[in-house]
ZAKOL-922537 format. One record per residue (C-alpha): x, y, z. Coordinates in steps of 0.05 Angstrom, whole numbers. Example, Ala and Ser with C-alpha at 12.3 -4.5 7.8 and 13.67 -1.06 7.14 Angstrom:
2
       xx       yy       zz
      246      -90      156
      273      -21      143
This chain:
235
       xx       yy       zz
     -355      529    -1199
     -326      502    -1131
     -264      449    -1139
     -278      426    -1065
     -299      359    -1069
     -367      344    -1043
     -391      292     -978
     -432      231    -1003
     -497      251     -981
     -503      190     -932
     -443      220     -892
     -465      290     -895
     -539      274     -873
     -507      226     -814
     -465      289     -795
     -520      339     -799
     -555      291     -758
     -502      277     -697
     -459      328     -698
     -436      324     -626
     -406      260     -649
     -354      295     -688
     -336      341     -626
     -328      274     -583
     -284      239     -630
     -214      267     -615
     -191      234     -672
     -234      261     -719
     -227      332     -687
     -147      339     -698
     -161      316     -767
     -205      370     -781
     -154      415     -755
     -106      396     -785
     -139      399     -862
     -163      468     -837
      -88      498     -823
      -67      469     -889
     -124      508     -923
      -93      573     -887
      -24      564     -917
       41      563     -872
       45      644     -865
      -15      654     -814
      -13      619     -737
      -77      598     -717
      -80      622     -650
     -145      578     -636
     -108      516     -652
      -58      536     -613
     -106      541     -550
     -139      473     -564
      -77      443     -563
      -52      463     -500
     -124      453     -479
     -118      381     -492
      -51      377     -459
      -77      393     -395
     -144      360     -399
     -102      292     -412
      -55      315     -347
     -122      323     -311
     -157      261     -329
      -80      214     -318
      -94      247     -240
     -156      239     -239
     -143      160     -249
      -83      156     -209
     -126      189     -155
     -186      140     -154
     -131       81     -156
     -101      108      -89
     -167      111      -62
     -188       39      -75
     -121       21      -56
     -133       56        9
     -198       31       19
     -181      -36        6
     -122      -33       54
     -170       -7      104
     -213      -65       97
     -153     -106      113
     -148      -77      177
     -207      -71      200
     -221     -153      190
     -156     -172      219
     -165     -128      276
     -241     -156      287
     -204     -232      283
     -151     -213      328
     -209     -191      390
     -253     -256      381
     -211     -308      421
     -225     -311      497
     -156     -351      509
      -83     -330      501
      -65     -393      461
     -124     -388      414
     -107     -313      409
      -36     -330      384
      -64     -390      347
      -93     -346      311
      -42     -291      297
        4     -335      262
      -69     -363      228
     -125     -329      202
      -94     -258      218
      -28     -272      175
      -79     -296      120
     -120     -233      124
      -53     -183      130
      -36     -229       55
       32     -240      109
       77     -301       98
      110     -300      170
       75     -268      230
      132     -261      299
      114     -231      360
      174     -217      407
      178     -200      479
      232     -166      525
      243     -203      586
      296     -196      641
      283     -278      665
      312     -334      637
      260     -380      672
      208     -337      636
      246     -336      568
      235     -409      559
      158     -413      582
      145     -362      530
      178     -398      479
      140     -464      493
       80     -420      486
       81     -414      408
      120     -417      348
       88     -344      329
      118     -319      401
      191     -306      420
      229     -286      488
      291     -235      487
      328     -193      530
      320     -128      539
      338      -84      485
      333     -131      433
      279      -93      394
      312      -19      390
      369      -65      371
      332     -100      318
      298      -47      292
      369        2      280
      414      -62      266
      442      -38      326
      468       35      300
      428       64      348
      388      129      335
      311      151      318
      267       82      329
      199       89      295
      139       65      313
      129       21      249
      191        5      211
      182      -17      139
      238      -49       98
      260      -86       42
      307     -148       64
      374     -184       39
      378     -235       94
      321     -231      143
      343     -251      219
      338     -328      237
      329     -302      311
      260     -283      289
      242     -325      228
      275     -392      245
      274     -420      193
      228     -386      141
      288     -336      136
      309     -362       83
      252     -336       41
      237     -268       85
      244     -213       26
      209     -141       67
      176     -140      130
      140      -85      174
      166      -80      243
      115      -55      297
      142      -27      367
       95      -47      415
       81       -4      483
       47      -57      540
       46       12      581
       87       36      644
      126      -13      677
      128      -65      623
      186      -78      578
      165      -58      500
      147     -112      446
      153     -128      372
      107     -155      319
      133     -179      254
       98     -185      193
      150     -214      143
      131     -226       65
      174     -269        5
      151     -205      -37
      213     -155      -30
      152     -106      -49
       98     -109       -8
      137      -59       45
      174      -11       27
      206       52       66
      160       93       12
       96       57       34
       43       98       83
       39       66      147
      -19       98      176
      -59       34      175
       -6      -10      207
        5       42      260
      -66       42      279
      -67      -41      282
      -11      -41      323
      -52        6      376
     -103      -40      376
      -58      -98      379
      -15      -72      442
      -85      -54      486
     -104     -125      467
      -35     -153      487
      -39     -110      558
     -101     -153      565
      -64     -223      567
       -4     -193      606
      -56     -163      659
């Protein structure tokens, strides 16, 4: 006569009934294997058990990609939403002042920004100040200032979009919301042959939101749009 002790018949008829339930349940499973290597004794390796386990391993490597994967792409996504809104707000005005009205506006609250500065390389003093009556979002300097700016004046390889994490962030472009200014991304502007280069600023209090590490795809592709519109007004 058998010593194994016998299933209540409710459990054993609900498990002859759904078995694949016992195959989902993960829990359930390494139990099952578990009480099944005991039964073999310590002497023989279960080879099968062996295999499930490193089964299991990778399936849980596979599915912690597969999430990380679909994050990045709503991520991306979203960010690309971003863009594309602030870009169709930025070619809506039909006037310069409404156009930078709204760039330190509704565009900086699209972009999530807290500080939006647009900077431009002149050679005239006379000009310098006009621009600077202009708007608070929009800033005269001489020439040079933004390969300056964007190398803290070391010189070298000047990218096209700069993104960094901030200590002090410059009073010459934030007044005086520099106080708060923890990252920004810097975007070198072309306004084409013959035309000094520019600079738009998008400065945030979160030392987080750029990074060196972040893509800047996106940003690079608003600030292509953003220069064509800017050789508009200068035209």
């Amino acid at each position: 006569m058998s010593s194994s002790p016998k299933l209540d018949e409710t459990m054993r008829a609900a498990i002859l009934a759904k078995p694949d339930a016992i195959l989902d349940d993960q829990d359930v499973m390494h139990a099952l294997i578990a009480a099944n290597e005991r039964s073999m004794g310590g002497n023989i390796v279960d080879l099968r058990g062996i295999a499930m386990e490193r089964l299991e391993a990778r399936l849980d490597r596979l599915e912690d990609t597969h999430r990380s994967v679909i994050a990045a792409a709503y991520e991306n996504l979203s960010g690309t939403n971003i863009i594309h809104r602030a870009i169709l707000r930025l070619l809506d005005p039909v006037e310069f002042d409404t156009f930078l009205r709204d760039l330190g506006g509704e565009v900086a609250e699209i972009l999530r920004v807290d500080a939006v500065m647009l900077v431009l390389e002149t050679a005239q003093t006379e000009r310098d100040e006009a621009i600077d009556r202009l708007s608070d979002v929009l800033c005269a300097k001489p020439p040079g200032f933004v390969d300056d700016y964007l190398t803290h004046g070391r010189g070298g390889l000047v990218r096209d979009v700069t993104l960094r994490q901030l200590q002090g962030a410059s009073d010459e472009i934030y007044g005086r919301s520099a106080d708060w200014i923890r990252s920004e991304a810097c975007l070198k502007l072309d306004f084409g042959p013959g035309r000094l280069p520019g600079l738009l600023v998008l400065g945030a209090e979160d030392p987080h939101q750029f990074n060196p590490q972040h893509g800047t795809d996106l940003l690079a592709f608003f600030a292509g749009v953003f220069e064509r519109a800017m050789r508009r007004w200068l035209a």
